[in-house]
C-alpha positions in Angstrom: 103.7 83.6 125.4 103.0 80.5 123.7 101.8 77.2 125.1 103.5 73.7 123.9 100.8 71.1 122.9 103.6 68.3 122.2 104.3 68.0 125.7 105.1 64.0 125.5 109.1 63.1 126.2 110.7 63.1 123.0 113.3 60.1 124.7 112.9 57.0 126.9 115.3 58.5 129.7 112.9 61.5 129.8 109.9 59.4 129.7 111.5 56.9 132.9 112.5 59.8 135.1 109.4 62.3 134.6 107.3 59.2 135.5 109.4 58.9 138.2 108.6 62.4 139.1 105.4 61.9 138.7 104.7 58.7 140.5 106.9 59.6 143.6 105.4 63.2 144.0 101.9 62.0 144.8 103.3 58.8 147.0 105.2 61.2 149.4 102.2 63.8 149.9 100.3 60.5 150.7 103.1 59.5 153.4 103.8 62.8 154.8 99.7 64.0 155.6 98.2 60.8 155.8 100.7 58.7 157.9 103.2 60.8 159.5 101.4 63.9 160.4 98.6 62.4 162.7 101.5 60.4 164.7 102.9 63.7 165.9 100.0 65.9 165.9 96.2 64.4 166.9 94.3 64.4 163.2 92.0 67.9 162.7 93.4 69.4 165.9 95.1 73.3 165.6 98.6 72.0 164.7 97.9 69.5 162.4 95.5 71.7 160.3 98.2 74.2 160.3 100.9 71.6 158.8 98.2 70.1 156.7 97.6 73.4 155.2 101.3 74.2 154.9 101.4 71.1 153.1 98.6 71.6 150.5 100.3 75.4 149.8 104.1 73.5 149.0 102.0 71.1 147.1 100.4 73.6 145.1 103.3 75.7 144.2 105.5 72.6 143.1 102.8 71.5 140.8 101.8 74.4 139.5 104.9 75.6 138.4 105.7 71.6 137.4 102.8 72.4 135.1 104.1 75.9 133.9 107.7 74.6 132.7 106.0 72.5 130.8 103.3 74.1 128.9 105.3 77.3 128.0 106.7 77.0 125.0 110.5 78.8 125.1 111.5 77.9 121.8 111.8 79.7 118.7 109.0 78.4 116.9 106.2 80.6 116.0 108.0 83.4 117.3 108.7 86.9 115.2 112.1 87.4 115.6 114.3 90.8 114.5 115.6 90.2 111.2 119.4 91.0 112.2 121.0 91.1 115.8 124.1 91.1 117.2 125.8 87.4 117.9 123.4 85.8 116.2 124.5 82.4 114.7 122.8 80.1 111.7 121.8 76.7 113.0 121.5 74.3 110.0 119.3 72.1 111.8 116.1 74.2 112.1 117.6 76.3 109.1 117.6 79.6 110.4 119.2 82.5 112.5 119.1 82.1 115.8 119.8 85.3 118.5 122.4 85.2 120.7 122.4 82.7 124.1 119.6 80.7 122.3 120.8 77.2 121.3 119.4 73.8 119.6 118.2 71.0 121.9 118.8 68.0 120.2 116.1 66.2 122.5 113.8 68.7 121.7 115.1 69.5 118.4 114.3 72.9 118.2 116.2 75.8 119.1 115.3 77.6 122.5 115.2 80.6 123.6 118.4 81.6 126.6 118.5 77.8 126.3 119.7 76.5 130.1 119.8 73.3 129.7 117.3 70.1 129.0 115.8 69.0 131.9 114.8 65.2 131.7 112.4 65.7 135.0 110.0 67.8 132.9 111.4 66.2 129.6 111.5 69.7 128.2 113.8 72.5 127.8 114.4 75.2 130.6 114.9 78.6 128.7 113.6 82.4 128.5 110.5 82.4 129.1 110.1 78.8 132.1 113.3 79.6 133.8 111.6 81.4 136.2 109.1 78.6 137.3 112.0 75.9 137.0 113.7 77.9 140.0 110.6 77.9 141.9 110.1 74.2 141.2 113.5 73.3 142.6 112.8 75.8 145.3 109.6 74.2 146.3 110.6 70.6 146.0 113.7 71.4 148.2 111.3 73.0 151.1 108.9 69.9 150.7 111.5 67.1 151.0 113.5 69.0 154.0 109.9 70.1 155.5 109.3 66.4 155.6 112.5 64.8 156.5 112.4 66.1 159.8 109.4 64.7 160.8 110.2 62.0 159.0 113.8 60.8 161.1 111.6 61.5 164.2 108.9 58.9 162.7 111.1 56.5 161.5 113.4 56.9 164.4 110.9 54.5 167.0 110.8 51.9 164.4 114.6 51.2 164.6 116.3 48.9 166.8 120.1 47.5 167.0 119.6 44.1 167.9 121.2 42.4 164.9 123.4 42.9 161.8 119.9 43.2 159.6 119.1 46.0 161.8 122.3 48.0 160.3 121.2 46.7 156.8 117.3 48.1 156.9 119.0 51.3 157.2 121.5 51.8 154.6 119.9 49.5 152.4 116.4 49.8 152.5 114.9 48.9 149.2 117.2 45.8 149.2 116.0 44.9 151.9 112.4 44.6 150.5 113.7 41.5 148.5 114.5 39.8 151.8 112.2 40.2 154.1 108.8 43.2 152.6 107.3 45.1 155.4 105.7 48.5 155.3 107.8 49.6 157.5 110.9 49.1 154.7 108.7 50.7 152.5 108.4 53.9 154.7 112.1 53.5 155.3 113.3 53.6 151.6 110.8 56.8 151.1 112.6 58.2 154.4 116.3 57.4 152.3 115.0 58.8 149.3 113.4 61.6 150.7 116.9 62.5 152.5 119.2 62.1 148.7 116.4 64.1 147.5 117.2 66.7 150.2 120.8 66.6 149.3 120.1 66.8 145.4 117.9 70.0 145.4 119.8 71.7 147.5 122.9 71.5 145.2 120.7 72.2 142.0 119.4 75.0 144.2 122.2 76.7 145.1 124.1 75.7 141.5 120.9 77.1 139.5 120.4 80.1 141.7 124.4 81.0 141.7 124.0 81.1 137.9 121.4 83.3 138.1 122.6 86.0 140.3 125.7 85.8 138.2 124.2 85.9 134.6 124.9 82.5 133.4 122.9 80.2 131.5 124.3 76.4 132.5 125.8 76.5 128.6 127.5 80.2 129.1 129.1 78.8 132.6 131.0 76.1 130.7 132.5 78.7 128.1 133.2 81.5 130.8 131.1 84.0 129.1 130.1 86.8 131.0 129.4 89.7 128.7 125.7 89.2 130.2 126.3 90.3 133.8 124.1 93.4 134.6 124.4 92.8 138.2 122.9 90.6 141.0 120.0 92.7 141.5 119.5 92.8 137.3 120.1 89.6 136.7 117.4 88.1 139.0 115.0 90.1 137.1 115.8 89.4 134.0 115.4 85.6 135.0 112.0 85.8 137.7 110.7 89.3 136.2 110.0 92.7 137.6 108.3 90.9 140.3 111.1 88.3 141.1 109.7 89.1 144.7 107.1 87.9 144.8 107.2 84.9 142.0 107.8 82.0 145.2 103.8 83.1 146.0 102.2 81.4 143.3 102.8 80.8 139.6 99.5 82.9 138.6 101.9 86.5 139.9 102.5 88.1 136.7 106.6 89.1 136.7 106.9 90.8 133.2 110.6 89.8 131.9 112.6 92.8 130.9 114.0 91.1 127.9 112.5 89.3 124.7 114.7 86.4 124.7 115.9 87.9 121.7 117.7 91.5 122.1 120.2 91.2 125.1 122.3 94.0 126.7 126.0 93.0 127.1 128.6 94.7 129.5 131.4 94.0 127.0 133.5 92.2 129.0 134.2 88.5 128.6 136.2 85.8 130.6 138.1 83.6 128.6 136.4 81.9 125.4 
């Protein structure tokens, strides 16, 4: 497995949202431990320690695997590849054959490996050999912004009051709000808002990503109606998490060998539609 050294976002869309990424991941854990925790639970006690360190374990896993998707290199540079396969198709940008479900980024410009799609929160592509840690990711950041949100609705909820129209506007409009009249308390608000569209946005990438998965689609192959790459539910997982697709939510650092090279793929000869 090769590790990517250019790592930097090849566009200025990747390069706003991944710094958004980056920026808003250490602002929440900084919200959700150090200012909403110790107003339900007294700071040090059993409970909080126990939230704290359920905390720094989410934290931990979203990062790590953050970190893996981008440093693994699931492109076809510097890889030996068979010299013939089936459904293998030229591309004329990086001059060569290419195997079958592997396809050029043109962010990236090179051509990856089961290409999924690019993903502009990592600014890299999500492919053979990081589609496993992309799911975790998601996975991760999903538990960690609903984890949160409840305690967050409670700690947000004593702040609110109904006594005039702007009450009804510091709620649905938080961060416009900061233009009219900054408090802290907007500012924990707007996190609160965001952290509740977050909840809604990972668990439809969750569910769309993990769907694809069990189903053996690749976000391209879903779009054509290709199929021929089914094995099963069971099968396809591991071809996407590993042998260990188990155990892959523990940590990153689980070895889960993949049963395919990215490469050679088993088809069930069956297609639907073109």
């Amino acid at each position: 497995m090769n590790i990517r050294l250019d790592v930097y976002p090849k566009s200025w869309k990747d390069a706003c949202v991944t710094a958004f990424l980056l920026v808003i991941i250490p602002v929440i854990y900084y919200f959700e431990l150090y200012v909403v925790l110790p107003t339900f639970y007294p700071p040090w006690g059993l409970a909080y320690l126990f939230h704290f360190a359920v905390g720094h374990f989410i934290l931990f896993n979203l990062c790590s695997n953050l970190l893996a998707i981008v440093l693994i290199d699931t492109s076809i540079a510097g890889k030996m590849l068979p010299t013939d396969g089936v459904n293998w198709h030229f591309c004329s940008v990086c001059e060569t054959f290419v195997p079958a479900r592997s396809y050029h980024c043109p962010t990236c410009n090179v051509c990856i490996l089961k290409r999924d799609h690019h993903c502009m929160f990592t600014s890299c592509c999500i492919g053979h050999y990081n589609h496993r840690f992309f799911l975790v990711f998601v996975l991760y950041v999903f538990i960690a912004i609903l984890y949160s949100t409840v305690y967050n609705v409670q700690y947000i909820y004593q702040f609110i009051t109904f006594d005039s129209y702007l009450s009804l506007l510091k709620i649905v409009f938080p961060l416009t709000m900061l233009f009219v009249k900054w408090t802290s308390y907007q500012l924990q608000l707007s996190l609160v808002i965001v952290g509740i569209l977050g909840c809604l946005f990972t668990g439809v990438l969750l569910y769309y990503h993990l769907n694809l998965i069990l189903n053996g689609f690749t976000t391209h192959e879903r779009g054509r109606q290709v199929s021929v790459y089914d094995q099963g539910k069971m099968n396809n997982l591991k071809i996407a998490l590993g042998n260990r697709w188990y155990l892959v939510w523990i940590s990153p650092c689980i070895d889960s060998v993949l049963p395919c090279d990215g490469a050679v793929w088993t088809t069930n000869l069956s297609t639907k539609g073109k």
